[in-house]
N, C-alpha and C positions, 0 to 999 in steps of 0.2 A: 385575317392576317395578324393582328394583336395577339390574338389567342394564341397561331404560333409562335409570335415572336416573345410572348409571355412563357412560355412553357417551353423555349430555348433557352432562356435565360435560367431559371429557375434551374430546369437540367443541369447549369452551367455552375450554378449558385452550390446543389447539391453536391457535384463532382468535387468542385474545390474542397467543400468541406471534408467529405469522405478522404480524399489525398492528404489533408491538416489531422485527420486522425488516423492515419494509416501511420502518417510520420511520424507521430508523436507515437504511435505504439515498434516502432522500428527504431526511432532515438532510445528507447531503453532495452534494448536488449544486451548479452553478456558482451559485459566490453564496453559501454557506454557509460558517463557520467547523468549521475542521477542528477534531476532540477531541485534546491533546498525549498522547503517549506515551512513555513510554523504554524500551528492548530492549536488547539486547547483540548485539554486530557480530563475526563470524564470528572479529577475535581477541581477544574478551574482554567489548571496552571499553563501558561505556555510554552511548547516544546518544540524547539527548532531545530529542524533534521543537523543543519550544519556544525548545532553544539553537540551532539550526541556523536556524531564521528569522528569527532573531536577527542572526545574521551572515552571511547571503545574500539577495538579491534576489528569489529564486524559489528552490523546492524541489518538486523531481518526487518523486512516491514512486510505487512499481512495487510489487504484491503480485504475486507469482508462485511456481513452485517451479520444479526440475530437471526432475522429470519432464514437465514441458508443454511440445508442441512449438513452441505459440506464442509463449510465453514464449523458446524457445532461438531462434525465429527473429529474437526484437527484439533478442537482446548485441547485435549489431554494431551497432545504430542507438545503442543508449543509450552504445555506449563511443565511438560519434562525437560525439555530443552531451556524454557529458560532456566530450571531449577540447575542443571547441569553446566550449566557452558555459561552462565553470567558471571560467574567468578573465574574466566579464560578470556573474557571482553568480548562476549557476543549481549547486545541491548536487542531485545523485540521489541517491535512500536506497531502496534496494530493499526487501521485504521479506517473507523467505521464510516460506513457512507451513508451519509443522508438521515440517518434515524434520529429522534430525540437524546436529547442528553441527558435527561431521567430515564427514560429505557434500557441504554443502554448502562448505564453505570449499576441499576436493578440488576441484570441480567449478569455484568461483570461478576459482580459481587454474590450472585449465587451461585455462578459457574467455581467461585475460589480464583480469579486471573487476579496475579500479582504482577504479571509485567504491562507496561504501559497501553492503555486504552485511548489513540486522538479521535475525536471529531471531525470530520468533513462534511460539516453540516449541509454544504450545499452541492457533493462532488466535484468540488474544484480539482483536489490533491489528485484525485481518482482522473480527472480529464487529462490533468496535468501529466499522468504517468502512464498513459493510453489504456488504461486498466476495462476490458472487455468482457471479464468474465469474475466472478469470486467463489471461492476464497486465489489469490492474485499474491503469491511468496516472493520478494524481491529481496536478496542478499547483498546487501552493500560493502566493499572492504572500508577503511579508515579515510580513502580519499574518495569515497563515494561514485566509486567504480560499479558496477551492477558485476557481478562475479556468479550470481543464478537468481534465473525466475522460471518460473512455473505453477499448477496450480496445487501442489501441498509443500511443506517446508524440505529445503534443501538434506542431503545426506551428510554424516555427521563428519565427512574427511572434508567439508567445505567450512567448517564452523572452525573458531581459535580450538588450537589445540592447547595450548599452555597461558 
């Protein structure tokens, strides 16, 4: 009788959670206000979602790691885009899950990535934003609306135009 009453519970235990992450991946989809974060960026510094929409047009954020080959196939698009569109007020803020922060600033740094590299060293940001697969493209406008997610960077009639 323990046994089942342990293994109802548990069941019960499980369930809720699965609904607390169904939610959280259904709170951000397009149309939804994204939750603010701060992290620290591969030299140090800290970067708070809510100052950066602050002072841009749009903000892409990118969850990915190193090791993901889909992830290493989008650098080139995103360092074209940010090379393009950063001076129309689109910010990229990528942000890596879980890896070191010697690895991953290596790795930046040979790749050539000049737009922002955070840390979520422990998956928090990533739990927080129901992020289930990567690489994980979230387009924010200036009021931190989600306007596109999916999983390579948004098309370029969603990005500032001017």
């Amino acid at each position: 009788m323990k046994k089942i009453l342990l293994l109802v519970c548990v069941t019960f235990i499980l369930g809720a959670a699965t609904q607390i992450s169904c939610a959280q991946k259904e709170a951000l989809e397009v149309g939804a206000k994204a939750p603010d974060f701060t992290l620290q960026d591969i030299a140090g510094q800290e970067v708070s979602l809510k100052d950066v929409l602050a002072s841009n047009k749009s903000t892409l954020l990118v969850f990915w790691a190193t090791w993901c080959p889909s992830c290493r196939r989008e650098i080139p698009e995103l360092i074209r885009l940010n090379n393009e569109y950063k001076s129309k007020g689109l910010k990229i803020l990528t942000v890596n899950l879980g890896e070191s922060p010697g690895k991953v600033k290596s790795f930046a740094e040979q790749q050539g990535i000049e737009y922002a590299v955070l840390l979520d060293k422990d998956n928090k940001v990533g739990s927080q934003y129901g992020v289930m697969y990567i690489p994980t493209n979230i387009l924010l406008d200036k009021n931190g609306m989600v306007k596109y997610k999916g999983t390579s960077p948004p098309t370029e009639d969603l990005l500032p135009q001017k």
